[in-house]
C-alpha positions in Angstrom: 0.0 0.0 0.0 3.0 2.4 0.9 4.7 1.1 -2.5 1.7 2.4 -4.5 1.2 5.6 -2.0 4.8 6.4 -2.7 4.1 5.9 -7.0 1.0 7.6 -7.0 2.9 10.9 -5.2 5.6 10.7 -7.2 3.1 10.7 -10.5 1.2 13.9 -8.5 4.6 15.6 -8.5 5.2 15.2 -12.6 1.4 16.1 -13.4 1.0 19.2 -10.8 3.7 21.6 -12.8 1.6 20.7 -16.7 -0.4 24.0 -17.5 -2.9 21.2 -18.9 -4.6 19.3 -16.7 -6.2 21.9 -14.7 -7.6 24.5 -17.8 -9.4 21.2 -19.5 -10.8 20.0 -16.4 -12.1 23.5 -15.8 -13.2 23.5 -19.4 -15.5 20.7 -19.1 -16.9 22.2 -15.9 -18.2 25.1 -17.9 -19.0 23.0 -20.8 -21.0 20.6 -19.0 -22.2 24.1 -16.5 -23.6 25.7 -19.8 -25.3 22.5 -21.0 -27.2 22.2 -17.7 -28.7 26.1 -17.6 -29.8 25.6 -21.1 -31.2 21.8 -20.4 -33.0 23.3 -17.4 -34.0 26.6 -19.4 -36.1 23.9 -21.7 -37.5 22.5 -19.3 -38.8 26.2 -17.1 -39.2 27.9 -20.1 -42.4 29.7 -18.8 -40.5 30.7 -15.5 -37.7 31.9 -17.1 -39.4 34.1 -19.8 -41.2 36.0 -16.9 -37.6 37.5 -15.9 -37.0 40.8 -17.3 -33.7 41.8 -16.9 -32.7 38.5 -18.7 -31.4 39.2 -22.7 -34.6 40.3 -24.6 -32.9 40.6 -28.5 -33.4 37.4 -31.0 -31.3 34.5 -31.8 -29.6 36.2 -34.5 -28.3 38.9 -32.5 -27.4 36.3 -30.2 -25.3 34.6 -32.7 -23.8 38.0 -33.8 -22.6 39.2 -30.5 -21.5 35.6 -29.4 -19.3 35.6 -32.5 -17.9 38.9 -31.1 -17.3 37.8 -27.3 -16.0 34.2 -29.0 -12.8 36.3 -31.3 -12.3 39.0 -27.9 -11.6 35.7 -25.7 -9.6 34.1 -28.1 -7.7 37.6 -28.5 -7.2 37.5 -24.9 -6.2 34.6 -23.9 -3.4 35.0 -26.6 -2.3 38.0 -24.4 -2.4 36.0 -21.7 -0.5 33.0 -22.9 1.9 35.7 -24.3 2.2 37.0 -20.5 2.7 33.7 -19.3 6.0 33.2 -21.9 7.5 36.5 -21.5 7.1 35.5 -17.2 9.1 32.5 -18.0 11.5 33.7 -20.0 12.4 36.1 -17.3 12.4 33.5 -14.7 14.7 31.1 -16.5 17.3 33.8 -17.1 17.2 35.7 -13.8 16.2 32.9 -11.2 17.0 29.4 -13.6 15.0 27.2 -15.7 14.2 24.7 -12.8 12.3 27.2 -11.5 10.0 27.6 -14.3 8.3 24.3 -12.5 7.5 26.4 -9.9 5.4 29.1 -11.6 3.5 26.6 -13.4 2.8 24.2 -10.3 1.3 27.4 -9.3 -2.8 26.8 -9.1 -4.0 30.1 -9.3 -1.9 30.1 -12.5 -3.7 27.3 -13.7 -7.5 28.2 -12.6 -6.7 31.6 -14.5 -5.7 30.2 -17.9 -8.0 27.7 -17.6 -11.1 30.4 -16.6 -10.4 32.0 -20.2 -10.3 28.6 -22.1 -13.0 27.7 -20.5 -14.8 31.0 -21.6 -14.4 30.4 -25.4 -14.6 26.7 -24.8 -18.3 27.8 -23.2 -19.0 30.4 -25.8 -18.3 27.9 -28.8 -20.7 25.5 -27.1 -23.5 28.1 -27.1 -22.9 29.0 -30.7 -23.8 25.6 -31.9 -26.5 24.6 -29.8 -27.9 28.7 -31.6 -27.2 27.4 -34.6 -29.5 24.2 -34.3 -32.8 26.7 -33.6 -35.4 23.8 -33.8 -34.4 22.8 -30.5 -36.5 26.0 -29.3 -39.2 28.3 -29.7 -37.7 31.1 -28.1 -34.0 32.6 -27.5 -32.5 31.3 -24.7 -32.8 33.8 -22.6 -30.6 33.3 -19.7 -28.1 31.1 -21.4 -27.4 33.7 -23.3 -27.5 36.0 -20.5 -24.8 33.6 -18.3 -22.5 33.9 -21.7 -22.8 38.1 -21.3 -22.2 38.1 -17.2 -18.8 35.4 -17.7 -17.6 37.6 -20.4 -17.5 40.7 -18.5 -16.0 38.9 -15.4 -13.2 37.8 -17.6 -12.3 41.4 -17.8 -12.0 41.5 -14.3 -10.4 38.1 -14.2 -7.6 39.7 -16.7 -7.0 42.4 -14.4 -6.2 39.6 -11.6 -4.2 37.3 -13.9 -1.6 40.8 -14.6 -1.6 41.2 -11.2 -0.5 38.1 -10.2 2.0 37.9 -13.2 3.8 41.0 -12.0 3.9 39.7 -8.5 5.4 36.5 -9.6 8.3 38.1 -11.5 9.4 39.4 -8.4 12.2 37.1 -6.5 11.1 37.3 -3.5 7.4 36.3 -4.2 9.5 33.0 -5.9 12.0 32.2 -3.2 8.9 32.2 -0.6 7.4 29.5 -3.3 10.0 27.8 -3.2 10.5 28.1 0.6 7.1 26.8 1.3 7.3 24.1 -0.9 10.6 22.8 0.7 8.9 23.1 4.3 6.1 20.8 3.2 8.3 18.2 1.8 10.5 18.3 4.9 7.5 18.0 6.6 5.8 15.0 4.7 9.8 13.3 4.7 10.6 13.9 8.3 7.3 12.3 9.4 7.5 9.5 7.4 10.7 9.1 9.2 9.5 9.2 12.9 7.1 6.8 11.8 10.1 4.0 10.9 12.4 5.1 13.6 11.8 1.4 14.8 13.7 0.4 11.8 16.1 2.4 11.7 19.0 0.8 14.0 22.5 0.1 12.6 22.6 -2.5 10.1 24.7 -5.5 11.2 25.9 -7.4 7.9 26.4 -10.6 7.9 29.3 -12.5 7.4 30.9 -13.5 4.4 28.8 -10.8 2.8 31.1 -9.3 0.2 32.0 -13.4 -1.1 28.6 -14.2 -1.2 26.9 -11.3 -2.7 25.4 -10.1 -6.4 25.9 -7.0 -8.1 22.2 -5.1 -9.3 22.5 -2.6 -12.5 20.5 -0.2 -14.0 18.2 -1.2 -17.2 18.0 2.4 -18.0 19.0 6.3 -17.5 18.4 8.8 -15.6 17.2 10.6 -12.3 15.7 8.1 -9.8 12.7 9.8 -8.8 11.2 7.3 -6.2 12.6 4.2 -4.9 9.5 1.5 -3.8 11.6 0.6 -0.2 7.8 -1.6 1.2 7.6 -3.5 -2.8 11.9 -4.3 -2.0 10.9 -5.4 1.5 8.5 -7.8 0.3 10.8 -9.4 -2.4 13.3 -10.0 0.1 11.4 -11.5 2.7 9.7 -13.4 -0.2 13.2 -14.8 -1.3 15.2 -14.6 1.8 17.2 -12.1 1.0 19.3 -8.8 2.2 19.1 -6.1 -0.7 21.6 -3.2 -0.5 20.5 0.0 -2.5 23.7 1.6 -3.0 21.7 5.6 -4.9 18.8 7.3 -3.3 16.1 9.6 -5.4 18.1 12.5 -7.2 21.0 10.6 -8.0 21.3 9.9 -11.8 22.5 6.5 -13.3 23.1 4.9 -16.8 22.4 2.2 -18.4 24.7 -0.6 -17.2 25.5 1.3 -13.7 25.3 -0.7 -10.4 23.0 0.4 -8.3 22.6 -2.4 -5.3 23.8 -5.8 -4.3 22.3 -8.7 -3.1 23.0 -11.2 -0.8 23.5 -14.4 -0.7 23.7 -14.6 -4.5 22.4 -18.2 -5.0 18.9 -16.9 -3.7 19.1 -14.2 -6.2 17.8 -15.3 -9.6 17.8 -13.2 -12.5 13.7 -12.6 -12.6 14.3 -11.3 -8.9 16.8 -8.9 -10.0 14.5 -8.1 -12.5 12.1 -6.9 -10.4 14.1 -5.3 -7.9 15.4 -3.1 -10.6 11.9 -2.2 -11.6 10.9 -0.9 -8.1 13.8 1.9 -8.5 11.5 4.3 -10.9 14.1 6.3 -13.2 12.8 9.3 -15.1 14.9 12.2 -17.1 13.6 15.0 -14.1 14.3 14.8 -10.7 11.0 15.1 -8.5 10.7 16.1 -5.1 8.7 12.4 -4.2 11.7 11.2 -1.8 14.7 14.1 -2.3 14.6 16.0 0.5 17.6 18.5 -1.1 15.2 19.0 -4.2 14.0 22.3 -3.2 16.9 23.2 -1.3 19.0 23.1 -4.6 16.3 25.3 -5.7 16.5 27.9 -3.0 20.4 27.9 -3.6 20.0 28.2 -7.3 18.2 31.3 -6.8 21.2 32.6 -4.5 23.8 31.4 -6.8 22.2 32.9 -9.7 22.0 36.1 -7.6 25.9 36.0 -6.7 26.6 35.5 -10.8 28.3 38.7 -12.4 25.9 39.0 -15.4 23.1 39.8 -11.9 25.3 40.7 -8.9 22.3 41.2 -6.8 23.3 40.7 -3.0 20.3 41.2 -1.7 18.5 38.5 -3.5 21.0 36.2 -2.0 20.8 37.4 1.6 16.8 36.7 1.4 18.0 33.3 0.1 20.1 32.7 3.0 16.9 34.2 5.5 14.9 31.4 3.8 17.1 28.9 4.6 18.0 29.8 8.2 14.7 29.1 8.8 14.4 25.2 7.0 18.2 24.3 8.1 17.0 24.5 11.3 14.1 22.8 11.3 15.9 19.9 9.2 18.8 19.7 11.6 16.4 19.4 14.5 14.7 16.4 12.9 14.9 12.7 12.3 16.2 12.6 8.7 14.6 9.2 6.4 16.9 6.4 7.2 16.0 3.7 4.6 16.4 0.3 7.1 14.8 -2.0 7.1 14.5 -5.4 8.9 11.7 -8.5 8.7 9.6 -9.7 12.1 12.3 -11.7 12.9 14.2 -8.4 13.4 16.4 -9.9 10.4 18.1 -7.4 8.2 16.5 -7.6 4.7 17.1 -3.9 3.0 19.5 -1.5 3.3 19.0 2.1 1.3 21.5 4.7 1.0 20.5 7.6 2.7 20.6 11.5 3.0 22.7 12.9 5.7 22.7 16.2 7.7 25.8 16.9 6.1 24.5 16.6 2.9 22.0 19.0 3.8 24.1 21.3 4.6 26.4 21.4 1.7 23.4 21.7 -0.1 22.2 24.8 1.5 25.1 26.5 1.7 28.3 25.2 -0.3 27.8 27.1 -3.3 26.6 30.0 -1.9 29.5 30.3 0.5 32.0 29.8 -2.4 29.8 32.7 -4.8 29.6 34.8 -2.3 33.5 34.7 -0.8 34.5 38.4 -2.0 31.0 39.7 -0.9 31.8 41.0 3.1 27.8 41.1 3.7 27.3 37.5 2.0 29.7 36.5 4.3 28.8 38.4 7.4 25.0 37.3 6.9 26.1 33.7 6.5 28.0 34.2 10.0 24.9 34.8 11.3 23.0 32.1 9.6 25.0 29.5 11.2 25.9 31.4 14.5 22.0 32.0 15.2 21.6 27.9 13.7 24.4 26.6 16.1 23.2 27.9 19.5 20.2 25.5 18.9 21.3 22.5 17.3 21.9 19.1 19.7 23.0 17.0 16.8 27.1 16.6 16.6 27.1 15.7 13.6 25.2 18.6 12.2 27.4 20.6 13.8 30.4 19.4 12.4 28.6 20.1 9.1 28.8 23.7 10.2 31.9 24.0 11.9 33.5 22.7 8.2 31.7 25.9 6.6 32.9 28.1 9.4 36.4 27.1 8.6 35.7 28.0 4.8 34.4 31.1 5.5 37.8 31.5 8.2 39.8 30.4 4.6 38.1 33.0 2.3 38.5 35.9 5.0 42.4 35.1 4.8 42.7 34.7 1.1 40.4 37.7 0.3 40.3 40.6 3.1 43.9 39.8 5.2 44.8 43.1 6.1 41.7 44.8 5.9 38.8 46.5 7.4 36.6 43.3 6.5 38.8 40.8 7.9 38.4 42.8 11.5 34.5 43.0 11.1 33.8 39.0 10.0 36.6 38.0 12.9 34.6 40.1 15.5 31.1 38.4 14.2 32.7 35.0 14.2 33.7 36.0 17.9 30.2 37.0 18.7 28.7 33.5 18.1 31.9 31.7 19.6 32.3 30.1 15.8 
């Protein structure tokens, strides 16, 4: 059940981002909404003629001015669709082209484009159930009338779409995306986590493990998006066997590539390797399903980006590095995914390669740090970041983690401001937080 939990999440996560799914679903809705006020119309005719504010002109002006509204909306949802290009053209340049994803996971994004498909999708609709006339002896009224009233809300509707355009050109609006989006997958990770802390003691292999095991490759390339640990459980229980996933989700393998072993190797037949193989699910993105450094990379792509000379905006970066006090200490506080597993019997059956606080950490902050090392306020801010970080954190090895960026930031202070007014201000805040 996890196995298929895990798949259908990691199929949610390649689907959210398409700019299709939501506008058709929304253009049925108002499809099928249209059919249903003119099948009811039919059916109250005499209730429905009584209202007087309802359109009053005949089916041919209907027709006429339907024709009208139909080449407006298609006008403007070209302007919108040529909004929506120009956006991500700016994003991909300024902030990087993975975080194009993020604009279009957006689902007010998606409601609005799919609101003015919808619209002509609707007015198209009403057009050819005018055209057929023998259907009814009168205009329908407030059909017709709906069509006017959704037209003149997509005006209204435009306005909003611009105004959330413009706000989503702006960096910050994306890094606090971006920023929420990492908090909920560390989130959704780290709980999945405490709920298999009973797994997760030290593995103890067993002897004569490296004589007695098999190798497992890759059948394909690319970025392992999610890795089925429950379906790998149940083979090697089924066939009495310890599996050793040697990637986790994010890494990238080729065809050919060993990715695991298996142990002992006379219970591992080839059909067993086969499916072992096909519970490691390989696409050519990398997905957030399992990679807990997926939006972290993001959140330091926008920084890096930031710290390039074509952009040289500081700033940007140093809201970056806010964002990420923020999630480095919740993850460093936490009980990271350790994939261990072991049967009943408290046997060992699967071992999975796991992310580390460390790796967190280098994530977060490696590149940054190494942009931002002739920038005395990148520098000075990440003091604080892991100063402020530090006086919390109760896991050692985190803190190693952070003591090796400390002495990286000591190294760039030497090689770039010995000598200088900087060097005395970044010693004196690395004083101030006893780094």
């Amino acid at each position: 059940m996890q196995s298929w939990a895990s798949k259908l999440y990691n199929l949610w996560e390649l689907t959210r981002s398409s700019l299709f799914y939501v506008p058709v679903i929304i253009s049925l809705m108002f499809i099928g909404g249209i059919l249903l006020i003119f099948r009811l119309e039919l059916s109250y005719t005499e209730y429905v003629q009584k209202l007087d504010f309802l359109y009053a002109g005949s089916t041919e002006d209907a027709k006429t001015i339907l024709q009208t509204i139909l080449s407006a909306l298609i006008t403007m949802t070209t302007l919108v669709i040529s909004i929506t290009m120009v956006v991500l053209s700016l994003s991909a340049s300024q902030l990087g082209p993975r975080l194009i994803k993020i604009f279009m996971s957006s689902r007010l994004t998606q409601i609005y484009i799919g609101v003015f498909f919808g619209s002509i999708a609707l007015t198209l609709t009403l057009l050819i159930l005018l055209h057929d006339q023998s259907t009814f002896e009168q205009p329908p009224k407030l059909t017709i009338s709906c069509c006017f009233v959704l037209t003149f809300i997509n005006l209204f509707v435009l306005l909003g779409y611009v105004n959330h355009v413009a706000r989503s050109g702006i960096a910050d609006t994306t890094i606090e995306r971006v920023t929420q989006e990492l908090e909920h997958s560390l989130s959704r990770l780290t709980d999945s986590a405490r709920d298999h802390t009973e797994h997760s003691t030290a593995p103890q292999i067993p002897k004569h493990y490296s004589e007695n095991q098999r190798d497992i490759y890759s059948s394909c390339s690319g970025y392992i998006q999610n890795i089925q640990y429950p379906a790998l459980v149940e083979l090697a229980n089924k066939h009495d066997l310890l599996i050793n996933i040697e990637c986790r989700a994010g890494d990238y393998v080729f065809t050919g590539q060993k990715v695991g072993t298996l142990f002992p190797k006379e219970h591992a037949q080839a059909e067993v390797e086969i499916c072992i193989v096909e519970c490691i699910d390989v696409g050519s993105n990398k997905t957030g399903t399992q990679d807990i450094e997926y939006s972290i990379r993001h959140l330091a792509e926008i920084g890096l980006r930031a710290l390039s000379p074509g952009i040289n905006d500081n700033f940007t970066a140093i809201t970056v590095l806010d964002k990420l006090s923020g999630v480095l200490s919740k993850a460093l506080s936490k009980d990271l995914p350790q994939h261990i597993y072991h049967d009943q019997k408290n046997q060992l059956r699967l071992i999975g390669k796991s992310v580390t606080q460390s790796d967190i950490v280098d994530s977060a902050l490696s590149q940054i740090r190494d942009a931002g090392k002739t920038k005395p306020d990148v520098l000075h801010h990440l003091i604080q970041l892991i100063g402020t970080i530090s006086q919390t954190l109760k896991s050692e090895s985190a803190q190693q983690a952070l003591n090796q960026q400390v002495d990286l930031i000591k190294q760039h202070i030497h090689d770039h401001f010995h000598n200088k007014e900087e060097e005395t201000y970044l010693l004196e805040t690395l004083e101030k937080y006893s780094l």
